[in-house]
N, C-alpha and C positions, 0 to 999 in steps of 0.2 A: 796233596797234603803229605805231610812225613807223618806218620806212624810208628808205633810198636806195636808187635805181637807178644803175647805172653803165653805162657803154658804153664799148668800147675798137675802135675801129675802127684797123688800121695795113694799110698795102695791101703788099699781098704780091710779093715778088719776081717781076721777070718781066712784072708789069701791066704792058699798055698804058698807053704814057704815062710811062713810068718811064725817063728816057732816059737819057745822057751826064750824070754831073754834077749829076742832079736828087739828093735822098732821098726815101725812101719818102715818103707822107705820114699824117699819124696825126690823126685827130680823137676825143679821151678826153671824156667828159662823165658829169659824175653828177647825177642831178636828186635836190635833197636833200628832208626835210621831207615825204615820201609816204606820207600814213596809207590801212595796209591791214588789215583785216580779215577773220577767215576764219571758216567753221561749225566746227561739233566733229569733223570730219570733215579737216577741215584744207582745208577749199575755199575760195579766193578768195571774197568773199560784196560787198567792195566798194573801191575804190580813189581815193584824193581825193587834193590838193595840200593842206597846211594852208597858211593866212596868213604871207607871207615867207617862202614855197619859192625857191628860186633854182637856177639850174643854172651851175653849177660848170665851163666850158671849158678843155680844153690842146688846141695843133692845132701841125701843123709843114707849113708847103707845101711842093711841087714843090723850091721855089728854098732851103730849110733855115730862113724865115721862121717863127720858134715865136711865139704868142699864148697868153695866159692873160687870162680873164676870167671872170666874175662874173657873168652876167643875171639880173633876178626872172621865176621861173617863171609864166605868168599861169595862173589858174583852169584847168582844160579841158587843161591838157598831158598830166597823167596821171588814165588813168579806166576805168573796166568798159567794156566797148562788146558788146553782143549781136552774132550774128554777121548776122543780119537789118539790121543797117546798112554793111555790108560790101556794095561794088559789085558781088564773086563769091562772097558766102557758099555757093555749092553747096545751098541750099533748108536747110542749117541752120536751124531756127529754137529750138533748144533752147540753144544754146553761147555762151557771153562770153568774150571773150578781153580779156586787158591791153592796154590799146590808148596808144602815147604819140604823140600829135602834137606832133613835133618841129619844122614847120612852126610850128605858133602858140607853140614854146617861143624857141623861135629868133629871131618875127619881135621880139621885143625886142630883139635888140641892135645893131639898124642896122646901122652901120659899122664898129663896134668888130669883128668876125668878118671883116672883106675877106679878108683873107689867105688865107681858108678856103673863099672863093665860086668856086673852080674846083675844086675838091678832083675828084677822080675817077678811079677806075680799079675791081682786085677787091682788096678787102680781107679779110683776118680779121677777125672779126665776136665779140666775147665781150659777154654783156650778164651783169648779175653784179646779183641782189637780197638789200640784206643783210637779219638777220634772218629769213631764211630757209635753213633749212638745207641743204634740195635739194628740189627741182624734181621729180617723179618723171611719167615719159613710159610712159602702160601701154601694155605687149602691145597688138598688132592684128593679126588674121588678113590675110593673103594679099587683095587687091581686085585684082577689074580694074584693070591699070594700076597698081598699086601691089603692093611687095613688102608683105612680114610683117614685123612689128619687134619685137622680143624687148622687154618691162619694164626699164628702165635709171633708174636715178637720174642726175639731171643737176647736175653742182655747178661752177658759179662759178668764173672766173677774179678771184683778186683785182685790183682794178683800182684805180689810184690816180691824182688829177687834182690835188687839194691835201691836207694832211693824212695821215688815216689810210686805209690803203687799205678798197675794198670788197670783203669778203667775204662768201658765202654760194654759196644754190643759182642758177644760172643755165641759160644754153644758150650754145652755141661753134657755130660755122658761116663761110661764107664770104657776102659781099655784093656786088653789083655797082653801084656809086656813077657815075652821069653828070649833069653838070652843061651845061643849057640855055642857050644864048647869050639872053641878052636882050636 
């Protein structure tokens, strides 16, 4: 099935960084054109970009500065990644996780994204796949160091960048965004 992925990042009241006069700051993105497939089972099985994937930008800086653009997604943004390439997989060697390199999605747009190259503080975090109806997170007993977590389906904040918005199953959370002088 072709897909989208969406991402709505907007940083939360209160962040560091959020002064006198600033606004929040928001970076929305949908990487379109994601073909995914799954077993009979409903598992992930594989993840690719087709030809003329593009990712879809809205951002708003510090200073109220909004941007919208357009970049082509290249090859390699979205894909399976075992956890065995993972710097702390934890000795996983059985698990794939969705993996988007936003880093080489991104390096396509130069300049056009300035506005956006300070972006930083804690944001809300929604990632939203459509075509997908929900996400389902199973049970896990109690671990050293971790609680227990009860079986939850996870679904999707719609999330709209241009068009129609993205719905489906997702996950919601919070992120911490700092951005490096270079």
């Amino acid at each position: 099935m072709v897909s989208r992925i969406a991402f709505d990042l907007t940083e939360l009241p209160g962040s560091p960084g959020v002064g006198g006069g600033e606004s929040a700051e928001i970076m929305r993105f949908v990487i379109d054109n994601v073909e995914m497939t799954t077993d009979e089972s409903g598992l992930l099985t594989s993840a690719r970009l087709k030809d003329g994937a593009q990712i879809h930008v809205f951002g708003r800086s510090a200073s109220g500065t909004e941007i919208r653009e357009t970049i082509p997604a290249p090859a390699g943004t979205v894909r399976l990644m075992p956890l065995t390439e993972m710097p702390d997989g934890f000795g996983d060697t059985s698990s794939t996780i969705l993996f988007m390199n936003l880093e080489l999605g991104f390096s396509q747009a130069g300049s056009r994204l300035a506005a956006l190259q300070s972006i930083a503080g804690h944001f809300a975090m929604n990632v939203t796949l459509s075509h997908v109806d929900k996400i389902v997170r199973p049970a896990a007993a109690e671990t050293p160091g971790f609680p227990a977590v009860p079986l939850k389906d996870l679904v999707g904040q719609p999330i709209t960048v241009d068009g129609a918005p993205v719905t489906g199953g997702g996950i919601i959370g919070s992120a911490w965004i700092r951005m490096y002088p270079m």
